[in-house]
NUGUVO-983965 format. One line per field, with one value per residue (C-alpha): z, x, y; residue number from 1. Coordinates in Angstrom, 2 decimals. Layout:
<pts>
zz <- c(Z_...)
xx <- c(X_...)
yy <- c(Y_...)
lumgu <- c(NUM_...)
</pts>
This chain:
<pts>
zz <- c(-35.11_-31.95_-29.49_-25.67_-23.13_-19.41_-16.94_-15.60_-12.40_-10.89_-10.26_-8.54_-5.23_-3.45_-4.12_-6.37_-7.10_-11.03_-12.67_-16.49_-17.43_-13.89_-14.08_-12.10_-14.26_-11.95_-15.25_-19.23_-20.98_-24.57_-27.09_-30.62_-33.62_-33.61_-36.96_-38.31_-38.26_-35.59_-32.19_-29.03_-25.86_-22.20_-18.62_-16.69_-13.27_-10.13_-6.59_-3.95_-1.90_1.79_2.92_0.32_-1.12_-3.58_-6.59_-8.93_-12.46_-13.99_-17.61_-19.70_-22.43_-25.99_-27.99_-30.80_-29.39_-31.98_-29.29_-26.29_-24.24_-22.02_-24.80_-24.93_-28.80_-30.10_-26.66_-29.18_-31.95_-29.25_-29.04_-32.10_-31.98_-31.99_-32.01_-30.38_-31.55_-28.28_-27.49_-23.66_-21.85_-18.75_-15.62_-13.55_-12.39_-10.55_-12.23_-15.23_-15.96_-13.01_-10.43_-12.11_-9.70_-9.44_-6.04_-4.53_-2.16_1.43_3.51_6.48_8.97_12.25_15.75_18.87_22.30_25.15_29.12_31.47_28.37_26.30_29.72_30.88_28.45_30.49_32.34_35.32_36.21_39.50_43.04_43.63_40.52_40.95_38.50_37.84_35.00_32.84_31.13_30.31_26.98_25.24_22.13_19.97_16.54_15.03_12.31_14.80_13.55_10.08_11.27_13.48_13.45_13.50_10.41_8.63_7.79_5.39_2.91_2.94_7.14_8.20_11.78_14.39_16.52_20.03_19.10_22.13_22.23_24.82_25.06_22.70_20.88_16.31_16.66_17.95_18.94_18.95_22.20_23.49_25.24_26.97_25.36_25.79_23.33_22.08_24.96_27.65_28.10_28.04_25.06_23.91_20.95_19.33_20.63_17.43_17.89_15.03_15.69_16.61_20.40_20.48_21.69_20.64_22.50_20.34_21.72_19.73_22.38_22.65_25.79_25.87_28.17_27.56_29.01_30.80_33.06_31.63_28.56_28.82_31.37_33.61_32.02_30.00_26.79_24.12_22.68_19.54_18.02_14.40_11.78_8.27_5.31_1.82_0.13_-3.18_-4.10_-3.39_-0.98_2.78_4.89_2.46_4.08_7.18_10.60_13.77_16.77_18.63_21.15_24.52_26.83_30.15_33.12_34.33_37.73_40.27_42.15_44.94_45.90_48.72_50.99_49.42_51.62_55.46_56.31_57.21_58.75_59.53_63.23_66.11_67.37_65.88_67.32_67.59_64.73_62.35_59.08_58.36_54.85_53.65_50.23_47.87_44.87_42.04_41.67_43.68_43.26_45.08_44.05_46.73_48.22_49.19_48.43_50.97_54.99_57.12_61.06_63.71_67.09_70.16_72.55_75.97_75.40_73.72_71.46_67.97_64.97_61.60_58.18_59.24_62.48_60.31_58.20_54.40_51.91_49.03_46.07_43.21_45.16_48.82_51.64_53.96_57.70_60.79_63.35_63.45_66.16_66.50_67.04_70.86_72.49_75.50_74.42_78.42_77.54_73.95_74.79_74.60_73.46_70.40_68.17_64.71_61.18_59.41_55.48_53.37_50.41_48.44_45.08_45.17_41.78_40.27_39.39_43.21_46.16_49.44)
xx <- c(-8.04_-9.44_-10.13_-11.01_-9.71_-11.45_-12.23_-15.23_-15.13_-18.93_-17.33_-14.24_-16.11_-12.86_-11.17_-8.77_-6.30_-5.34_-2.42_-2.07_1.57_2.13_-0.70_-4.12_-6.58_-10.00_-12.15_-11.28_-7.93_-8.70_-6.13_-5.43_-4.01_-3.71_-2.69_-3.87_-1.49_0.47_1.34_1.17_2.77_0.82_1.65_-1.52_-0.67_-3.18_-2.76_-4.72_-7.24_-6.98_-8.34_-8.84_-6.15_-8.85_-11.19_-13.64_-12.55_-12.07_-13.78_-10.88_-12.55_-11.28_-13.50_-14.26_-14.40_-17.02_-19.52_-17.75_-20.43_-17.22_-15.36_-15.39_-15.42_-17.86_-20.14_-23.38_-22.15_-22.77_-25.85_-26.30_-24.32_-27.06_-24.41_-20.89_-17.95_-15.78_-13.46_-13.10_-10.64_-11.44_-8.63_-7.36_-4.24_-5.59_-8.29_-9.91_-14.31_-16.20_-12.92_-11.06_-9.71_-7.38_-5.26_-2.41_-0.41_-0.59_2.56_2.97_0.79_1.80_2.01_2.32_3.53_0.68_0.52_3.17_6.16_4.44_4.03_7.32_9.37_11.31_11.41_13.07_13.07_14.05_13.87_10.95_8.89_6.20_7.40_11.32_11.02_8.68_7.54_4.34_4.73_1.66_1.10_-2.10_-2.61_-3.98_-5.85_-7.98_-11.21_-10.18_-9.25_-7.25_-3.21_-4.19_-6.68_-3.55_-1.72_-3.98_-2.87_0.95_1.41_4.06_4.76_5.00_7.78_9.16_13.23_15.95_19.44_22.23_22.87_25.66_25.13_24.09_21.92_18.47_17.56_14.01_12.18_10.53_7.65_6.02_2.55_0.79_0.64_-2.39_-1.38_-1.29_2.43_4.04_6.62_8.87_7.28_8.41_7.19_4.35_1.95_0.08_0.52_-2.49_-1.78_-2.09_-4.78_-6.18_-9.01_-12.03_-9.79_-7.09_-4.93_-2.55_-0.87_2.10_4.95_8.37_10.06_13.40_14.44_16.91_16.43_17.86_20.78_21.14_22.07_20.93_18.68_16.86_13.82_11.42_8.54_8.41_5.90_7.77_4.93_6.08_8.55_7.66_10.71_10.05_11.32_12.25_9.91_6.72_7.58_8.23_7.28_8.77_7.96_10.48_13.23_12.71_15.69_15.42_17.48_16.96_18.95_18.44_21.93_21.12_24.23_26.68_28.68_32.04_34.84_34.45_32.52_34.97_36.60_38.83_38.81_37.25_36.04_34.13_33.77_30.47_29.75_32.19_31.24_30.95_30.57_29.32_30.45_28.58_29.81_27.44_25.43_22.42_19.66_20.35_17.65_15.22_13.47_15.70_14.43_16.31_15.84_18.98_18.32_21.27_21.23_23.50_23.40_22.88_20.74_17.13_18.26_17.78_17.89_16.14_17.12_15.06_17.28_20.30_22.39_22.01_25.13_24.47_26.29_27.32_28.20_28.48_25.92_27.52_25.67_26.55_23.93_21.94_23.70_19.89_17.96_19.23_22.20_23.10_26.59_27.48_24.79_26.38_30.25_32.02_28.78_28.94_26.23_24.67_23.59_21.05_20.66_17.58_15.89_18.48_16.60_13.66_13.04_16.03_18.70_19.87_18.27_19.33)
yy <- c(6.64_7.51_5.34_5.02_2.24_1.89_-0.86_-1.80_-0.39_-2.01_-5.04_-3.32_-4.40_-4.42_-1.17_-2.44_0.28_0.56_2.88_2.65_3.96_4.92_7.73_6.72_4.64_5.16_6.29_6.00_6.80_8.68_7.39_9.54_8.85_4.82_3.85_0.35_-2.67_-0.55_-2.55_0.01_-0.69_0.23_-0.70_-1.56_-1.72_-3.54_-3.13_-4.63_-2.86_-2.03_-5.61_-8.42_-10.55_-12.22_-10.09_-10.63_-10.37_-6.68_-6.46_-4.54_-2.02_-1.07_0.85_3.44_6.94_7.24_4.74_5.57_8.09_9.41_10.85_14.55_15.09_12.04_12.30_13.16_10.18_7.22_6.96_6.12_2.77_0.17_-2.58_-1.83_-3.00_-2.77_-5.47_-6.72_-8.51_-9.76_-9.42_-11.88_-14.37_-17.09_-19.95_-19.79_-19.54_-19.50_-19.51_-16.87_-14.23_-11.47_-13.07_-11.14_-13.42_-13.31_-12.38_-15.08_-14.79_-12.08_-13.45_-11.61_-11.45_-11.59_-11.97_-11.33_-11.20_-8.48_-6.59_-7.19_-7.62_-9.97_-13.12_-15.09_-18.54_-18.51_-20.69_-18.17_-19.46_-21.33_-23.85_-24.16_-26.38_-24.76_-21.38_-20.37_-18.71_-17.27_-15.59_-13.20_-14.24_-11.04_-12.39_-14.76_-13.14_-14.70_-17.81_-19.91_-20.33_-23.91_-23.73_-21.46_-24.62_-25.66_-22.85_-21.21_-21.38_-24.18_-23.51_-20.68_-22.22_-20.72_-20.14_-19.08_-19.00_-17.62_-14.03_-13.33_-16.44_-16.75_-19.88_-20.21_-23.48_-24.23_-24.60_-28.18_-28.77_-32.11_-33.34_-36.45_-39.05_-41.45_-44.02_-40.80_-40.51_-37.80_-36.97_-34.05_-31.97_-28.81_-25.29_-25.10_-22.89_-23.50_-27.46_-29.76_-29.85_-25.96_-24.54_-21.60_-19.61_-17.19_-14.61_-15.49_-16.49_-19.51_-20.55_-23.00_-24.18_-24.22_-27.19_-26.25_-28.94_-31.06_-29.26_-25.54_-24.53_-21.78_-18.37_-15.23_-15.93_-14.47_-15.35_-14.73_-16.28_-17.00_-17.86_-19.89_-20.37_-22.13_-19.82_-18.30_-16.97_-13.38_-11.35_-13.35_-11.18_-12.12_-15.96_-15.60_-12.79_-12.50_-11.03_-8.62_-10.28_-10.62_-11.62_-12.87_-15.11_-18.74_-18.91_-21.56_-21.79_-19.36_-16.99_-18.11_-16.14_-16.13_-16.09_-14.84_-11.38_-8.47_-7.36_-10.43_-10.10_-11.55_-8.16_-4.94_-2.10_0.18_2.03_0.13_-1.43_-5.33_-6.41_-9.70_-10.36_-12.76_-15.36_-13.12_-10.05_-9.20_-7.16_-4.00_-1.65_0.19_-1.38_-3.91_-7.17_-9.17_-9.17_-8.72_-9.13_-9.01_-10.63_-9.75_-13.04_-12.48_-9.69_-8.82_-6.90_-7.87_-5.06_-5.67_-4.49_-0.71_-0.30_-1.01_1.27_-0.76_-0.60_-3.18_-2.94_-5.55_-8.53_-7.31_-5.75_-3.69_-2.41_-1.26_-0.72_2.81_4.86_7.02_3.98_3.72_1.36_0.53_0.37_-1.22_-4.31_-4.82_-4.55_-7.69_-10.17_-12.32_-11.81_-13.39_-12.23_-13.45_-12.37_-14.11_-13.57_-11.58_-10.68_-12.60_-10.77_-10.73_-13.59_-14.51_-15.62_-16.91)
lumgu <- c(1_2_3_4_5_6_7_8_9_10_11_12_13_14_15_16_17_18_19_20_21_22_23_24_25_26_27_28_29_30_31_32_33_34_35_36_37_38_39_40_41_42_43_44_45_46_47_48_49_50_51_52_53_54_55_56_57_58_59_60_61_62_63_64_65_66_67_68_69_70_71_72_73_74_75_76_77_78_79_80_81_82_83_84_85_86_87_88_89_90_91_92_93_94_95_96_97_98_99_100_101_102_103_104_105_106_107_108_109_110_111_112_113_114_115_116_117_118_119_120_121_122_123_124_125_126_127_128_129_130_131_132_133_134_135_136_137_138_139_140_141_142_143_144_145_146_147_148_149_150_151_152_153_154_155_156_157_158_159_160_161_162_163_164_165_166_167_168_169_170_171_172_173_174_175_176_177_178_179_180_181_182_183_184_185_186_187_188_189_190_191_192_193_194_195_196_197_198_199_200_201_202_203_204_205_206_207_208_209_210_211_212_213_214_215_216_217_218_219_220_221_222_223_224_225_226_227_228_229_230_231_232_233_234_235_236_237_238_239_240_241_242_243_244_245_246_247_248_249_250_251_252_253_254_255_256_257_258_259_260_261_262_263_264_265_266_267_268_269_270_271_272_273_274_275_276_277_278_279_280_281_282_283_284_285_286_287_288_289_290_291_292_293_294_295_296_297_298_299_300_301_302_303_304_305_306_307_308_309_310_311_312_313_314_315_316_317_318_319_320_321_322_323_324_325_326_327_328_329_330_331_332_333_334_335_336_337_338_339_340_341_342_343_344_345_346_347_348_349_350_351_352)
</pts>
């Protein structure tokens, strides 16, 4: 009537983590009382270890407490058993024989974001680029000392595509990029990172570019990289991972001067404001970004954006000329004179 259940743990290589009826099952469990012909009802519980997804086979033991050399009232009886009469049960889910295993399933693999969008968080696209049409996109896979995103698609992995869409807008749309074919032309592909034509460094690192020309308009976007594997019917984030989003601008209509600079006369006095007023936003954080120069004919002088007094706000730059800087106001008086403006926000969404 007495009888003692435990698992084998030697072969528990992995650090398997067992709980029989919710209470920890690391030694043996004493049972008392069993009547014959009597069913008896246990939950045996397995959770993985802190790495593996794959174990050997766990050897399940039932046995008299009479042979059992744990038990704490028949400890002295057991050795006496010449011949046991313990029943095992071995543990596992997966195979059968020689390729059983106890196999937990793998979520979809992680990517993440590396070079200049991980450290910025942000990205323009702008007459300043080096190269409008494209962006260089790359991302970690932190599992590269396992193996390759590429080498992933042979098990649950489908694709790690590059998605965007508009700020504000549901859909993503999946990004496009320009590979060459078997005859060496060039034709449009899907942003795959796990896809034959990515390459992936030791490192773990893949770089890719994201064709914009004729592809993607002007405007605000968001992006996100995401890994799909074959669903099992569990729960959504066990098939799929994606990284954070990271918004950004693609602007290459430089601003123009809207409408004429003020105030609407032909002359300005000393000391009085002009404003030049612009069709968008420009960058107007310190350091200005943009170089502003005014030129008096007829004379040498010619004040840059340091000998000016700088207003720039929204869409408009405002300046008069720096009455501690030195005029000859009798030299100045009654000459024409030019402005130049140029390279309004190199680093943000304008230029001129």
């Amino acid at each position: 009537s007495q009888f003692v259940l435990y698992a084998q743990h030697r072969d528990n290589k992995g650090s398997l983590k067992l709980l029989l009826d919710g209470a920890a099952f690391g030694g043996s469990r004493e049972f008392t009382n069993l009547l014959k012909n009597t069913s008896y009802k246990k939950t045996l519980v397995v959770q993985r270890g802190p790495r593996l997804f794959q174990y050997t086979p766990l050897d399940l033991v039932m046995e008299s407490a009479c042979e059992d050399a744990s038990s704490q009232t028949n400890d002295l009886t057991a050795s006496v058993f010449v011949e046991t009469k313990s029943i095992s049960q071995k543990l596992f889910n997966r195979g059968a024989g020689e390729s059983a295993a106890i196999e937990f399933v793998k979520p979809c693999p992680k990517v993440e974001w590396a070079g200049e969008l991980k450290r910025d968080r942000y990205f323009v696209v702008n007459t300043e680029s080096g190269d409008t049409d494209n962006l260089l996109v790359t991302v970690f896979n932190p599992n590269h000392g396992e193996n390759k995103f590429q080498n992933m698609t042979k098990g649950r992995l489908n694709n790690i595509f590059l998605y965007y869409r508009g700020l504000g807008e549901l859909h993503w749309s999946t990004a496009r990029i320009e590979v060459e074919d078997g005859d060496g032309k060039l034709t449009s592909r899907e942003v795959d990172f796990a896809a034959e034509y990515a390459d992936e460094s030791s490192y773990g690192y893949t770089s890719m570019k994201w064709k914009l020309g004729n592809f993607v308009s002007e405007g605000t976007y968001e992006l996100k990289v995401e890994t799909k594997c074959n669903p099992l019917g569990g729960p959504p984030d066990i098939d799929m991972f994606s990284t954070s989003v990271i918004s950004g601008v693609i602007d290459l209509t430089p601003p123009e001067q809207y409408g004429q600079a003020l105030p609407l006369r032909d002359t300005v006095l000393l000391g009085e404001e002009l404003v030049v007023v612009f069709t968008e936003a420009i960058l107007c954080e310190k350091p200005f970004t943009f170089d502003l120069q005014v030129i008096i004919d007829g004379t040498d002088y010619k004040f840059d954006r340091e000998e000016l007094q700088v207003v720039c706000e929204s869409r408009k730059i405002a300046f008069q000329i720096d009455p501690t800087v030195g005029v000859d106001v009798d030299q100045i008086m009654g000459k024409t004179f030019n402005v130049e403006i140029g390279k309004v926000g190199v680093d943000s969404l304008s230029n001129i």
